[in-house]
N, C-alpha and C positions, 0 to 999 in steps of 0.2 A: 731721397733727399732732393732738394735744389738748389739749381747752380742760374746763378746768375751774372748777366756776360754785356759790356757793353758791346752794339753790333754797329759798326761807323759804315754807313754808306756814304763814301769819301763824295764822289758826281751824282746826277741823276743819271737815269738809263743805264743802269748797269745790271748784273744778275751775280748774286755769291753765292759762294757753297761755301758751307764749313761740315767738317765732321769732327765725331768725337769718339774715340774707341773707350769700353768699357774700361771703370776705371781697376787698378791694380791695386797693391799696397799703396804705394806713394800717394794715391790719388783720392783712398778715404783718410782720409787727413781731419775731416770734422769727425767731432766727438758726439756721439748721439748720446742723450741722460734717457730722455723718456719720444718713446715714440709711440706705440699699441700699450706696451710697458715699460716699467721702469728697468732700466740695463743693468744687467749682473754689475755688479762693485759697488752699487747703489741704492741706498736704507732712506724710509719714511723716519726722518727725526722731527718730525713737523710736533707743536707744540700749541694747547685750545684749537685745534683742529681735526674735523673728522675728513679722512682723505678714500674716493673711490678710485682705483688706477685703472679700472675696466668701464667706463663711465660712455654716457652721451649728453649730447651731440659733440661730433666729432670733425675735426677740423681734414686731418687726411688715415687712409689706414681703418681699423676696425673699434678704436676707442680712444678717448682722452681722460686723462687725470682730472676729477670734480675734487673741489676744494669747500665746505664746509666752516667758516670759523666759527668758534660756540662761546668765545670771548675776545673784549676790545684788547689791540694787540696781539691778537694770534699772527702766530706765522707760518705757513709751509714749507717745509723745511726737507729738502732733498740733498741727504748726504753722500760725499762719496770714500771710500773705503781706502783708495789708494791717490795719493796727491796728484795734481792733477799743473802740468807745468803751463802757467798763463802764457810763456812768449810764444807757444807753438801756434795760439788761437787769436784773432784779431775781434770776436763779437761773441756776445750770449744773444740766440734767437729763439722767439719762440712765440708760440699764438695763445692769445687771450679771447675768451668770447665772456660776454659780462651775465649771460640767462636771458630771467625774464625784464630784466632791470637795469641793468647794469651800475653806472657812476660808483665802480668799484674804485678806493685811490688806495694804492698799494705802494707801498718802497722798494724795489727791490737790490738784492745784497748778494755779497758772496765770502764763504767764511774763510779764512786764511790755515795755513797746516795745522794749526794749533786750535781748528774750530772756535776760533774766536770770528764775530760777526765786524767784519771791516767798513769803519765808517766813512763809507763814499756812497751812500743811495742815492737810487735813482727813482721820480716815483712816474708812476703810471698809473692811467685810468682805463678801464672799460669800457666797452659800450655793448648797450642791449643788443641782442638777437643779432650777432653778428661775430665772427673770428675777425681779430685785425694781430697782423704780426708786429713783432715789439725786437728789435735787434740795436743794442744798446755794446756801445764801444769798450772792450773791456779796459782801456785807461781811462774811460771814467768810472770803473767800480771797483779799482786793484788799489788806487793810491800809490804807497808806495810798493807794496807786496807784489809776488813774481810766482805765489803757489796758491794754486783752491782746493778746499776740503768740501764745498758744498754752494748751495743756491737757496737764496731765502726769499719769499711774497709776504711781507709782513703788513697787516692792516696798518693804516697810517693817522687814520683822523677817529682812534677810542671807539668806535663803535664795532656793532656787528652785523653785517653788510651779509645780503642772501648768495646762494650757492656760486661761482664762477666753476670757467673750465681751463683749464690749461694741455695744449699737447705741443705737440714736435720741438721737444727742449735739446737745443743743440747748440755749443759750442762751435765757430765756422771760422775756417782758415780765410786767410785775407782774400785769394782769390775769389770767395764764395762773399763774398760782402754784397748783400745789398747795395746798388749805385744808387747816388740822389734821386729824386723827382725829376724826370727830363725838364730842362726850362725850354719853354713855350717855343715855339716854331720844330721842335725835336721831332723826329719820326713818330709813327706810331707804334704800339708796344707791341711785341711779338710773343709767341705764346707756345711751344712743342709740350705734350704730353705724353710721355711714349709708352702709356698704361694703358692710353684711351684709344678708340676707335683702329685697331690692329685691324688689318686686312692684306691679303698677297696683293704686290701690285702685279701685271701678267705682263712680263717682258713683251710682249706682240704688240702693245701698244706706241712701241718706238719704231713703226715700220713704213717702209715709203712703197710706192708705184717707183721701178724702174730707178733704183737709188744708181749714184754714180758709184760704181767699183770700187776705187779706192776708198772711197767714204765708208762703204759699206763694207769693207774690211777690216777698216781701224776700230768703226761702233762695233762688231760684232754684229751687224743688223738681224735681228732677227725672222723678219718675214720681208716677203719684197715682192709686191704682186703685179702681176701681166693683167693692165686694164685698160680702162679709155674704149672710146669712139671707135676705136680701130680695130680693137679684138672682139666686136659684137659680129663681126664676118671676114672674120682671119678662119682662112681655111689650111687646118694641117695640115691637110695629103701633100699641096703643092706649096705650103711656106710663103703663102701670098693672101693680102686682105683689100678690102676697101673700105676708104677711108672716108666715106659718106662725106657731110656738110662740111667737117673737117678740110677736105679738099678735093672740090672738085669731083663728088662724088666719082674717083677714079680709083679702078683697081692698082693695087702697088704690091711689086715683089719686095719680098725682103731680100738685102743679099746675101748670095749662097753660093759658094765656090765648087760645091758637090753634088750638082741637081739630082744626079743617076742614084745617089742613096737616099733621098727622099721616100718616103717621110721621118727617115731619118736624119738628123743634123739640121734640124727645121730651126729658125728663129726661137719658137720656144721651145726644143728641147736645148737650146745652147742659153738659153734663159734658166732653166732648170737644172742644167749642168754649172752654171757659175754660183748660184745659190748654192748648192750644194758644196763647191770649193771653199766657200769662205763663210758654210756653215748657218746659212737664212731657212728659211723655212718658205716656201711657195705658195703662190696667191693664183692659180689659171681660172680666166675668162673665160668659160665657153658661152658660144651661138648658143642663144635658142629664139630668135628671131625668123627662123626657119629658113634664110640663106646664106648663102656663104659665096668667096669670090670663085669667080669658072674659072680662072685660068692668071698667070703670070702675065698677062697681056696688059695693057693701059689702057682695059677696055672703060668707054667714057658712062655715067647713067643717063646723063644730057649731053651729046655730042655737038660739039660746031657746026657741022654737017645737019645734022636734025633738028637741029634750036640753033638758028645762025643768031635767034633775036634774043636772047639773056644780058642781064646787068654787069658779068665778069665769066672771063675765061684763065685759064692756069698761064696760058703764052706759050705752052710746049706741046702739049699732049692735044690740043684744041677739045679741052674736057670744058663745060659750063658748071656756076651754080645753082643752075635749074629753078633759076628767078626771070621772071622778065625786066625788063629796064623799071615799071612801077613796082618793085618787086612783088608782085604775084605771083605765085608757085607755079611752076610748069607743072600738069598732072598728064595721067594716059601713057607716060612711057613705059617701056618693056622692063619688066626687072630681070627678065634672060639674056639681055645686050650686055649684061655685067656678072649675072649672078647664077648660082647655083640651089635650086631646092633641094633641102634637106629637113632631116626629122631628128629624132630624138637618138637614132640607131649612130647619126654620122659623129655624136658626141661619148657614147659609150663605145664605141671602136679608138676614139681620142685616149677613153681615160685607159682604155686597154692595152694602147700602145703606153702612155705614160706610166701604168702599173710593170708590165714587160720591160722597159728602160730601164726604172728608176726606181722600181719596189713601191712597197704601202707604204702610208708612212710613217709606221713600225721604221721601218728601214729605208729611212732617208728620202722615201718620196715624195709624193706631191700631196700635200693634208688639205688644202683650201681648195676650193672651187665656186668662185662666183657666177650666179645664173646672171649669166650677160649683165649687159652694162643699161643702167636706167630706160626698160624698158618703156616707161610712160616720158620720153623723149623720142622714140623710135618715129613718132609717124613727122617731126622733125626734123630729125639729125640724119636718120634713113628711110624719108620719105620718099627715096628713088625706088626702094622696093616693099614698104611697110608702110602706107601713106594712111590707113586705118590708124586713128588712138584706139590705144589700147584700155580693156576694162574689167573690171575685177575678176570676171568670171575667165577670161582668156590667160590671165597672169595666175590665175590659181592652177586650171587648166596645163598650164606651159611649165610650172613649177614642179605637177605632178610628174607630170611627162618624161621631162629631163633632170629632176629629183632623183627618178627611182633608177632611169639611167646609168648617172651616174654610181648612186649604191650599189646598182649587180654590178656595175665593175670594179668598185671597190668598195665592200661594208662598212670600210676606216676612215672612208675621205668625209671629212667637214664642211658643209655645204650652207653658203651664205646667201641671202639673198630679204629683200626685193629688187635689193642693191637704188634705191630711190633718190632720184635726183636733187629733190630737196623740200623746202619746208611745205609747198603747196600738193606734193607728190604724195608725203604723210598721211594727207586726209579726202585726198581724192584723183579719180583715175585719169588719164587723160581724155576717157572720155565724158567726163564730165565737164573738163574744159572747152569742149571742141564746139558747143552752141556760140559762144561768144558774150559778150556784153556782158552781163551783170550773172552769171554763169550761177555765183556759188551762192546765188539766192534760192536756187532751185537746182541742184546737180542730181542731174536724170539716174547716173549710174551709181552712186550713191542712194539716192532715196529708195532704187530697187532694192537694195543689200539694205534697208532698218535700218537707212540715216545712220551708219555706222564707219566709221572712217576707215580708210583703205588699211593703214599697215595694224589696224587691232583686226581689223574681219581677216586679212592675210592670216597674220599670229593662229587667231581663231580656226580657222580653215586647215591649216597646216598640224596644228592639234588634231583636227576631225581624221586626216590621213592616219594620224599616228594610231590615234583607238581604232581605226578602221580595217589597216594592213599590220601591227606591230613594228614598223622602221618610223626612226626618226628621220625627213627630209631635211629639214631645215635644224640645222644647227646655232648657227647664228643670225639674228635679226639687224640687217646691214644697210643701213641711211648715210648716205652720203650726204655732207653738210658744207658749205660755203655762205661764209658770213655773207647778210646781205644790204648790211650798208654801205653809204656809196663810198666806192675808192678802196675799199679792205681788200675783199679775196680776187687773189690771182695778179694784182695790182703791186706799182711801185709804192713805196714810202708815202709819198704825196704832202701835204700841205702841213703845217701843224695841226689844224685842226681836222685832218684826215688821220694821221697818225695819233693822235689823243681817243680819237675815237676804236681806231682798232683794237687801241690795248682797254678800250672800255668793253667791246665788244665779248670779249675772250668771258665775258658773266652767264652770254646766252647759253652757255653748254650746262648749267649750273645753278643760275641765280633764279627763284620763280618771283623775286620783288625787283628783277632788269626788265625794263620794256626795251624792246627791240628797236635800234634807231635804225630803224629801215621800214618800207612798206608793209612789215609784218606786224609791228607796234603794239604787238604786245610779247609778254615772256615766254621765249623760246626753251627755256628751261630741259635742255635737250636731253642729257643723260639720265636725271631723274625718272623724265617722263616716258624713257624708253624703257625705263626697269618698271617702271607702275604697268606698261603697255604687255610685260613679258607677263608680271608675276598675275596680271588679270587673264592671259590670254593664252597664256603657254610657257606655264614655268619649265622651267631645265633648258630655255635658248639663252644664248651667251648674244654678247651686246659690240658689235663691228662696224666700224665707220673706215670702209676703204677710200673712200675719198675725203679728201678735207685742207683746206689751203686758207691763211689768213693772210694772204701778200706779204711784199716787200721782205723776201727772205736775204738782198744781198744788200740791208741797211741793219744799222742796229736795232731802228724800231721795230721791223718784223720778227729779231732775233727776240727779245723780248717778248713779243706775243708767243712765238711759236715755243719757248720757254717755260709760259704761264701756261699753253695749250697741252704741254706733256704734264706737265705737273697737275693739273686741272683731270685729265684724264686717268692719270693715277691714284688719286685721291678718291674718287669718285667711280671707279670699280670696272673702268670698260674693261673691256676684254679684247681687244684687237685696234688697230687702227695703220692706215698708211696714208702718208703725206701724200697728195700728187704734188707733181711739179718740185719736189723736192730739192734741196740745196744740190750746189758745187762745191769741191772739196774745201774753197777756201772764203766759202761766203758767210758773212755772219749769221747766216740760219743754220748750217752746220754747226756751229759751238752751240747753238742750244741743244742739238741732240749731244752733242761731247760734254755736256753738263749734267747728261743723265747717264752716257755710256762711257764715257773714259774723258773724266776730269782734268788727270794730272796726265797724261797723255801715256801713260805706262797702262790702262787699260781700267781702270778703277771708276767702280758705277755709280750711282744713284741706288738707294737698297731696294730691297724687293718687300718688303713689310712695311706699307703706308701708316704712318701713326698721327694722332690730331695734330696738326699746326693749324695755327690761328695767326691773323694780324687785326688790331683794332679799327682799321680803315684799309683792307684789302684793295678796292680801289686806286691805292697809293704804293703800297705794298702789300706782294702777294708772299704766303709762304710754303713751301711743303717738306713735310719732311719724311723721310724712311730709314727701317733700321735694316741692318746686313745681317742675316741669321750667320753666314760664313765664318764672320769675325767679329760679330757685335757691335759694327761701329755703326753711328746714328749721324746720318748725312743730312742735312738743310740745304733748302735750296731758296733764298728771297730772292726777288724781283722786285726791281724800285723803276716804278712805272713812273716818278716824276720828273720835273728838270730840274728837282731842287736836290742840295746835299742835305743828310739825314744823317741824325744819333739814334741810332732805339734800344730799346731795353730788349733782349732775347732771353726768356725764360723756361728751364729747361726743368720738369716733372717728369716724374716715374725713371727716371735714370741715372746712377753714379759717372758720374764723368768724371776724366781728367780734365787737370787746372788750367788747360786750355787747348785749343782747336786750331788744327790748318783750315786757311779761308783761301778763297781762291775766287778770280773777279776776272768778267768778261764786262767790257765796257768800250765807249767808243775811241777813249785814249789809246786803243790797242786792237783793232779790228781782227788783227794776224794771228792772238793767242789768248788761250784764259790764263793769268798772270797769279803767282802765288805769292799771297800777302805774307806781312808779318802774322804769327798766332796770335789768336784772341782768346 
């Protein structure tokens, strides 16, 4: 059946959730006559009429009732067996399709206990090649009567009018009433089907870089990954990394109260130990940039001493950023004044120690492993000791390497990678950026690889190992994304028309008819076209975006975006994701993930069985919705991306519900809590 519900977006910028649990007794309350078939208690008393009840075309379900009349004044005539009390029901619904033709004009009746035909018609017409519903007041066809014996389609204007169709004949309790036509400035109509497009949605998709603790205790967060700049040469043995461009290209200890048990009690194994307390699943970084830091020291990659002449120094450690005052890149310094060479050996001794701590993980260990962090950034971000871009043949090369690494040390762990910095990274290596100028009219290392873009020839490549050795390297296919219009990612709130545009933004993961309002200007169409890249390239990889930030997460308009970004993700089938730079406990970015992981603050989710929602102007509003296999209940989640207030229609197929739903609203009235409305 359907239920129909007005959904009042009281402000703009707000985000609701309603759910509805499967309904009970109480709650099938409509009376069905005729759906696939006609319902036991219920006789064809139709008269000049020939009647199919297995028929097509079909409005919903496997057939509808065809009507035939063979004389003027025929009636169809569906009787029922036991009386049937009018005050329980507020409507007779039902769809008419007209055939080839239509301008069928029909009366329609309802007969009283006494099967006698009650003179209150109502009449109705047809129309060609089309179903239209017809939901008629039943105090305009009772009069004075309070009991029905049947439902009558009597021809109205003497003649005889070609075949019609009739299905989903139901009597509908008042809550189930069709609402008026919204008048004009009303939201747009909203749309759940929870027959159509069913898919798991995969809990990992609600996960951050470095969540704060308690936050990620209360979501239950599910994955929480060790990444960033800094873990591309975090060296385990001594609990110490550097932190390249980030700062000052200078080595920095982590602190550690227990140096003499090293490498045990390292920063990330007490990273690995509190995921495991509050039950996340682990995301480790490793090096394969080929060094790592020597020592605990604050050793500098451009020292004050050595480069007195650079554009900035830290003020403590007298470390430079290995810029001259025009900033031109200081080159020629030592990468052993800071670092340590290593290979593929210094990362399977990692996972060895991590497998020995912490089990497989089978048994709560460590499942993820990102091959370092946007290698085609390195000759960049760690240009103090990687100052070569990198190119497809070296990142296949480095994948293989410390791929299969990591496997012997553990066959169970899940390994991510290009790990790509972003949309330019996709389709070519760094070193094709590295001639300069008008670069990607001619990209040198591209063109060697069959003008073939970086992350399908990857995909590709990574297939060739698998027929090659029998192991899967690469598990998941891992792009990191940051919107790149001006002002969105990593950014405050900003202007109105910075903020309009972020929540416009949140289409590039999605839309392929969004041009990109950034220098990319055209459609970023990001998840789609990463499952087109797998199922051509290397079916059976799962689809991971460990990095991804759309700004202003301690406003309500990034709360919003990051809202529409979970929902958008879910819908749309990733399999993984972490926020970086993720909320504080009390920042309105944090209610957007509390709107997927514990709504009502007792712990209660967003479901895990994604099913269609639709809105007629998504731009405006966004919807999505899932149902909970646990307990059946079917969760909504809208997002009202305007500054305007809004009425809409929410329309709910393929599910019996009860007579109405807890709603629950985060908005900017109320920054500190999502606030639970009246039921609707």
């Amino acid at each position: 059946m359907r239920t129909f519900l007005f959904f009042i977006l009281f402000i703009g910028l707000v985000i609701g959730l309603m759910f509805w649990s499967l309904s009970g007794s109480q709650a099938q309350t409509d009376l069905l006559v005729y759906g696939d078939s006609l319902e036991s208690d219920w006789e064809n008393w139709s008269w000049d009429t020939t009647v199919n009840f297995q028929s097509t075309p079909k409005h919903m379900g496997s057939a509808a009732l065809a009507a035939t009349f063979t004389q003027s004044w025929a009636g169809l005539y569906l009787h029922s067996n036991v009386d049937i009390d009018a005050t329980h029901y507020e409507a007779l619904r039902f769809y008419i399709h007209g055939g080839d033709t239509g301008g069928h004009a029909l009366q329609v009746k309802l007969a009283d206990s006494n099967n006698n035909l009650i003179d209150s018609p109502i009449s109705i017409t047809s129309s060609a090649d089309v179903w239209t519903q017809i939901e008629i007041p039943l105090v305009d066809l009772l009069a004075d009567q309070s009991t029905i014996s049947g439902i009558v389609w009597q021809e109205g204007q003497g003649s005889i009018p070609p075949i019609f169709y009739i299905d989903e004949v139901t009597f509908v309790i008042g809550d189930h009433i069709t609402p008026p036509t919204p008048s004009p400035g009303s939201g747009p109509a909203l749309a759940v089907n929870v027959a159509l497009d069913q898919h798991p949605i995969n809990p990992n998709i609600y996960g951050m870089n470095f969540a704060d603790e308690a936050l990620a205790i209360e979501l239950k967060l599910p994955v929480n990954r060790w990444g960033g700049n800094a873990t591309t040469r975090y060296n385990w043995e001594i609990d110490a990394t550097n932190r390249a461009s980030d700062w000052f290209f200078m080595n920095t200890p982590n602190d550690n109260d227990n140096l003499s048990a090293l490498p045990n009690g390292s920063a990330s194994d007490r990273f690995i130990e509190a995921n495991q307390a509050f039950g996340a699943k682990t995301i480790l970084t490793v090096p394969m940039i080929g060094w790592t830091a020597k020592s605990r020291n604050r050793d500098c990659g451009f020292s004050a001493a050595q480069y007195p002449n650079q554009q900035a120094f830290d003020g403590v450690w007298g470390c430079g950023n290995g810029l001259m005052p025009n900033a031109t890149p200081i080159t020629g310094n030592d990468p052993l004044e800071t670092s340590l060479a290593i290979d593929e050996t210094f990362v399977n001794s990692w996972v060895n120690h991590v497998v020995d701590q912490y089990g497989t993980p089978g048994a709560s260990g460590v499942e993820f492993y990102n091959l370092d962090n946007e290698p085609m950034l390195w000759h960049h971000t760690h240009r103090d000791v990687h100052p070569q871009p990198l190119g497809y043949d070296q990142l296949r090369d480095l994948t293989y390497q410390y791929g299969a690494a990591i496997k012997a040390a553990d066959p169970d762990a899940k390994i991510l990678g290009p790990v790509a910095w972003g949309w330019t990274g996709y389709f070519y290596s760094a070193l094709d950026q590295a001639g300069g100028g008008d670069w990607w009219n001619n990209p040198p290392d591209r063109s060697a690889h069959g003008d073939i873009p970086l992350v399908e020839w990857y995909l590709w490549q990574m297939q060739q190992y698998e027929l090659d050795h029998g192991v899967r390297l690469l598990d998941y296919l891992d792009l990191h994304y940051y919107p790149q219009a001006a002002g969105v990612a990593l950014s405050d709130a900003g202007d109105e028309d910075t903020q309009a545009r972020r929540l416009r933004s949140t289409r590039s993961l999605w839309d392929p008819t969004y041009i990109d309002e950034s220098w990319i200007s055209e459609p970023v169409n990001l998840i789609p076209r990463m499952k087109a890249w797998v199922e051509n390239h290397y079916p059976g990889t799962k689809l991971a975006m460990s990095e991804y930030n759309w700004g202003a997460l301690d406003d309500i308009n990034g709360a919003l975006a990051q809202a529409d970004v979970l929902g958008i993700f879910g819908r749309e089938g990733l399999d993984l994701a972490t926020l970086w730079s993720p909320p504080q406990l009390s920042d309105p970015g944090a209610f957007a993930f509390r709107l997927y992981r514990n709504y009502d603050g007792n712990g209660s989710m967003f479901g895990d069985v994604s099913v269609s929602a639709e809105s007629s102007d998504p731009a405006v509003l966004s919807i999505y919705a899932a149902q909970r296999p646990s307990d059946n209940v079917l969760t909504v989640v809208v997002i009202n991306k305007s500054n305007q207030n809004f009425t809409s229609h929410l329309t709910l197929s393929g599910y019996t519900s009860a007579p109405q739903a807890p709603v629950y609203r985060y908005s900017a009235d109320n920054l500190a809590e999502i606030v639970r409305l009246a039921d609707q």
